[in-house]
N, C-alpha and C positions, 0 to 999 in steps of 0.2 A: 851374584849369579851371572847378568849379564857380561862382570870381567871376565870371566871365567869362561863364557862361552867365544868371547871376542877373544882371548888366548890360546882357545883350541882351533879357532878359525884362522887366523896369523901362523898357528907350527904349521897345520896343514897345507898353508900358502907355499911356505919356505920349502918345508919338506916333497910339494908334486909340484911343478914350474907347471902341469897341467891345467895344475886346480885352479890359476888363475883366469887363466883361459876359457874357464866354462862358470860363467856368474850364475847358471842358472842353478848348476851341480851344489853351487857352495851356498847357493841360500837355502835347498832345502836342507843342506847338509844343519845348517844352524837352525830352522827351522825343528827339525828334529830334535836338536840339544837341547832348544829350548825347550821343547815340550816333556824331553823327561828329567829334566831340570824341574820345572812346575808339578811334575807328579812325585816327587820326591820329596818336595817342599810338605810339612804338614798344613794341616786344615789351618790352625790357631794363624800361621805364621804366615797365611796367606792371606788370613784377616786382616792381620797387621799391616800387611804392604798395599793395600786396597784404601784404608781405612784413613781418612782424611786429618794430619795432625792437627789439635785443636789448637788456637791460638795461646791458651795459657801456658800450654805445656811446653813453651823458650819460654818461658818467665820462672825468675826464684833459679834454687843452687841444683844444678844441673838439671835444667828443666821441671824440677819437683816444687811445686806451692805445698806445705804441708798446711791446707783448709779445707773447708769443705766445699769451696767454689769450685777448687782448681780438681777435687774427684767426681764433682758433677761435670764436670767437662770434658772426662776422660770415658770414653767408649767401653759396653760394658763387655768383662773379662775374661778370657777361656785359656784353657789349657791343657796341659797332662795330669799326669801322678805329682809331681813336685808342685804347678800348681795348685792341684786341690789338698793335697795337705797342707801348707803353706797357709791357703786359705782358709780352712779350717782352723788350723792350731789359732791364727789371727781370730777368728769368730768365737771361739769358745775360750780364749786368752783373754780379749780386749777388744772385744765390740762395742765394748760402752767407753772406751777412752775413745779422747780425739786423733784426726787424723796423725797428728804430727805423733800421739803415743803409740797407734798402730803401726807406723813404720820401724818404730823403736823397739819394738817387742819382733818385728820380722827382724831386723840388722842382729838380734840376738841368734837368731836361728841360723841367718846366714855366715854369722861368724860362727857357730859352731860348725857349720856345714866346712866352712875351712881350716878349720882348727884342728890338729894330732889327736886333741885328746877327748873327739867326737866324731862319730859314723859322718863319710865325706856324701853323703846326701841327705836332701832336702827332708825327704819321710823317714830317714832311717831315725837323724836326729830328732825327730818329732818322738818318733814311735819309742825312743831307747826304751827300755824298762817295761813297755807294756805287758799286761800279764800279772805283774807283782803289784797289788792293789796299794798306792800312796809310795811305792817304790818306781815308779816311771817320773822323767824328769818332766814333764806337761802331766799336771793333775788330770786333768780332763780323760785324757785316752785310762786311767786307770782309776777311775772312783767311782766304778762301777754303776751311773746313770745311763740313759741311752741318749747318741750324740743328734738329737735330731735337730734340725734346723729349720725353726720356724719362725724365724724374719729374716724375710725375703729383702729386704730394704738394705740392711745392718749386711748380710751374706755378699749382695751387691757391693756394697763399699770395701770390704774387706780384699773381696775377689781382687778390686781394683787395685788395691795395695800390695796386695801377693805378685801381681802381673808387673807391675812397675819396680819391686822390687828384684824380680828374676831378670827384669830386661836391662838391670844395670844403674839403681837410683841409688843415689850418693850412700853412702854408709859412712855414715861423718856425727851422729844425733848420743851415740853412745862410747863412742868413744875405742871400739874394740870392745866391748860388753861380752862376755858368755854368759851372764846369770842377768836373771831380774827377780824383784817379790814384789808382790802389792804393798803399799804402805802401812798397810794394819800389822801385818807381820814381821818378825824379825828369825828369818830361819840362823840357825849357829854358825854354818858357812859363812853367813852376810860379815861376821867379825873379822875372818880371815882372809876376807878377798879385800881390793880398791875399787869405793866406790866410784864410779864412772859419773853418772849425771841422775838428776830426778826428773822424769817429766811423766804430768799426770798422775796416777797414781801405783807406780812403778819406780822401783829403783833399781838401778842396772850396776854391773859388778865385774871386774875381771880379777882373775886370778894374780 
């Protein structure tokens, strides 16, 4: 933000040999950028630039501890539409896996999020299929129970994992994954795709 304000105040320099001349003119002029700079900026994102980085978060593979120290140390997480689905799919997916498998079950979502042969956002790929009961690709949104969310504690954690996962945390844990099943299961796809890795109770799969 601030390059970018310090860049329109530098053309303006070059471009009015006046504007140098009058310091008073050009501060408010940035004065101004900056402020609808900052109102443009969303709530979430203002949080973040406020919000003090905790010391563990430079520790571990790009800043990410997959434990449970290192998401008690991380400030709790807000967002939009991609992150509450996100966090969601995470809660009713794998709230009872460890951290290190909730990130693994997001890096699935985020690869399909980039992948051809899945809707290029966060909720679309969540939601594909809903509607056709046991035909959507997350059971959850189509097995007909109500999705309510009552722990608060587990929703917390999650959130946080959704948050660090949109801001750019390594996707390195599955390898390129589009699929996962819990270990009890062996859906028929599982024969024909490459297993990726196992962690917790999860196995992940690419085509």
């Amino acid at each position: 933000m601030f390059r970018a304000l310090l860049l329109a105040i530098s053309t303006l320099a070059v471009a009015s040999p006046s504007f140098s001349e009058a310091p008073h003119a050009g501060a408010k002029l940035l004065f101004k950028l900056e402020q609808q700079g900052l109102r443009s900026a969303g709530s979430a994102r203002m949080q973040q630039l406020v919000t003090p980085i905790q010391a563990s978060a430079v520790q571990g593979t790009g800043g990410v501890k997959y434990d449970s120290s290192w998401l008690r140390a991380q400030p709790v997480a807000a967002g939009g539409s991609d992150w509450q689905c996100l966090a969601e799919a995470l809660y009713f997916e794998a709230r009872g896996e460890t951290v290190k498998g909730q990130f693994a079950v997001a890096e699935v979502i985020m690869n399909r999020v980039d992948s051809k042969r899945f809707p290029n956002s966060v909720c679309g790929v969540i939601n594909q299929g809903t509607g056709r009961k046991f035909a959507c690709q997350f059971t959850y949104t189509c097995d007909g129970k109500p999705e309510n969310i009552g722990d608060q504690a587990a929703w917390q954690n999650v959130g946080k994992v959704a948050r660090a996962v949109l801001d750019g945390a390594p996707r390195a844990l599955t390898k390129g994954a589009t699929y996962y099943h819990a270990t009890w299961v062996q859906p028929k796809w599982s024969r024909k795709f490459k297993r990726t890795a196992r962690i917790g109770v999860h196995m992940f799969y690419r085509p």
